[in-house]
N, C-alpha and C positions, 0 to 999 in steps of 0.2 A: 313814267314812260320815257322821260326825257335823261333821267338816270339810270335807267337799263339800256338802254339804247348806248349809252355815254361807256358805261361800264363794260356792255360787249365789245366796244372798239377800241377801248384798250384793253383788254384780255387779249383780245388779236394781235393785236401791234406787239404785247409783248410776247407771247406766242409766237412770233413771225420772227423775233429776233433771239429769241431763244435756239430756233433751227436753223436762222440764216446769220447767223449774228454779223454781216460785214455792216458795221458800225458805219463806216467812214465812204461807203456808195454816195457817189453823187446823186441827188435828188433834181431831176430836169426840170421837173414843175414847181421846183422853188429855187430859185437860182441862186448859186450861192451857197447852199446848204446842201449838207451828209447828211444819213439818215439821221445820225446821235442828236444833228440838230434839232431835226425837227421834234425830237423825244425831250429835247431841252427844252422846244417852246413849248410843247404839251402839257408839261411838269411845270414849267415855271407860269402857265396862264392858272395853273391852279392853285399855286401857291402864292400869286398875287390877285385872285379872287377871292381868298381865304384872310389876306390881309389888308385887303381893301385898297390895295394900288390899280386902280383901274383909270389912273388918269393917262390921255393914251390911247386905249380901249384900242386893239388890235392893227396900231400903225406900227408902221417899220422902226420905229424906235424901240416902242412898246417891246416888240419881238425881239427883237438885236438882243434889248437890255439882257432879257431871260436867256439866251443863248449863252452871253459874252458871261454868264455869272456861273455858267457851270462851263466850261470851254476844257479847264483843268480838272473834272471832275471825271470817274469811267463811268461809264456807261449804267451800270450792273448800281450803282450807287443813285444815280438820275432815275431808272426804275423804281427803285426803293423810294425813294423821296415820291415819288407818281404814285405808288401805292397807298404809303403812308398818308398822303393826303387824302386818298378817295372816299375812304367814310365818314369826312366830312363835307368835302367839297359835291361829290355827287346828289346827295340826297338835294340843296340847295336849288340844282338844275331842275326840279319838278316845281318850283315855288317861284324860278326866278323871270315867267315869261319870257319873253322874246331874249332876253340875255341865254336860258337855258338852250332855248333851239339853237341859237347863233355858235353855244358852244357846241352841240351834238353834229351842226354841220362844219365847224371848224376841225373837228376827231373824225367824221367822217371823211372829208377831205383829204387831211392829213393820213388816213390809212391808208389810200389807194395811191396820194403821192409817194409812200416807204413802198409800198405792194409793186411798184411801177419799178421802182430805184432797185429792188432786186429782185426784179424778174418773177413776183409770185402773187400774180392774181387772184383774185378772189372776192367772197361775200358782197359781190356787187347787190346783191337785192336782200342787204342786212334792214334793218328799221332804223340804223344811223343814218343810212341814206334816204332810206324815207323820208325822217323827220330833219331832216338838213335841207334837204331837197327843198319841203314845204316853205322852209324858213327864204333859205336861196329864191326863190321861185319870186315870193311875194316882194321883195327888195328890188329883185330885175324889172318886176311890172312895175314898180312904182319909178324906177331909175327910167322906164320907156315915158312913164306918162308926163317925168321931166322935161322931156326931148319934145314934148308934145304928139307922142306916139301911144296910140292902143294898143299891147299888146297884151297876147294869150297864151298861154304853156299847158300842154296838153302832155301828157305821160302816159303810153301805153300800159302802164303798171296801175294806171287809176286816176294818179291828179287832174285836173282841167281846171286850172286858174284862169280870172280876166275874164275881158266880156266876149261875149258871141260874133262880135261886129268888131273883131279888132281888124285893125292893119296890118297886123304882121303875128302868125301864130307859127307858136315852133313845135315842131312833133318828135318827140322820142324816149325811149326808156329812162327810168329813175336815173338808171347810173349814169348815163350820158349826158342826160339834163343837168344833173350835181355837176358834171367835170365842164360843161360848156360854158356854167354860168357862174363857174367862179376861176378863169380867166385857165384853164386846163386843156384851152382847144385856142386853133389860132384863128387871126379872121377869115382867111380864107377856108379853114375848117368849118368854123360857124358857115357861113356860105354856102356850103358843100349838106347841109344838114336837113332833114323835111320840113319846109315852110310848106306856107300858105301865106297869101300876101305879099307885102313889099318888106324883102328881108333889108333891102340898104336900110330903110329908114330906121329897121330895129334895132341895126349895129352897136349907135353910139350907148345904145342903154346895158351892153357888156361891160362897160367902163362905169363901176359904181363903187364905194366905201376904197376899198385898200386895191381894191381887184381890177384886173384889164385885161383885155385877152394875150394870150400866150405870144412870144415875140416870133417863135417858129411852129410847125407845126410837130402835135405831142401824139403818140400813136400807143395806145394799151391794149 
């Protein structure tokens, strides 16, 4: 599940630059980074799950490094290395628990942020995002119940996480749910989204692992 899911969103992503190929687009929901980067960090989270460099585990360093090692590299060659790895690295993500999901909604993530960067939206209601989403989901409620907050995630598409008697529950489709709750929307966007409850208090639980809300507002 967690390898089909992984394997359609990069088929996409390289599909997407096969037709749109501008490499070097600014990526707004990763600041800082072109697309080619974000295909660097893609490539390069697999080829240091392959070799066992996961110390780190998806901080800014972590990412940088994998960027900064193909910088000089084209693009068409970073592809190649991303494929090259997948028949071993994906089968892995159905075995590897909460690390597998964590990566399907990191490739999920990452396709809508390249989809965004040049203008070609899409496959919002893939099973990437499903199964990111789920993973995303369970991490925000735990990051609320840090704050000492109950919170609930409701998903027109199906999920309903959290308890019934939360303080603060958010209402919206898969794909809006994946971009809100991994720092994709800004605060005042979150805000702006269908609650139920006391959304102040839910706030601080967007700021969780590597993620925080968007510094301006992002519009797909």
């Amino acid at each position: 599940m967690n390898a089909t899911a992984y394997a359609g969103a990069r088929e996409r992503i390289i599909s997407l630059l096969h037709d749109q190929p501008d490499e070097f687009a600014p990526v707004k929901t990763c600041p800082g980074w072109r697309v080619r980067d974000v295909v660097s960090h893609l490539t390069g989270g697999t080829d240091d799950a392959l070799s066992g460099n996961l110390e780190g585990l998806a901080s800014d360093e972590w990412t940088a490094a994998q960027v900064e090692r193909r910088q000089d590299t084209p693009l068409a060659m970073i592809i190649f290395e991303w494929v090259a790895n997948a028949p071993r690295f994906e089968p892995l993500l159905d075995i590897a628990g909460d690390l597998g999901q964590m990566a399907v909604a990191d490739i999920a993530s990452h396709e809508h942020d390249i989809r965004g960067a040049l203008g070609a939206p899409g496959a919002r209601d893939s099973d990437a995002v499903r199964i990111g989403l789920g993973w995303v989901a369970r991490n925000v409620i735990a990051s609320a119940k840090d704050h000492g907050v109950a919170m609930r995630i409701v998903s027109t598409d199906g999920l309903d996480l959290g308890p019934h008697d939360a303080d603060a529950t958010l209402i919206a489709n898969d794909f809006e749910l994946l971009r809100a709750l991994t720092g994709r929307r800004s605060v005042e966007q979150l805000r702006e989204m269908k609650w139920e409850g006391d959304v102040e208090r839910a706030l601080p639980a967007f700021t969780w692992f590597v993620l925080k809300p968007a510094a301006e507002p992002i519009y797909e």
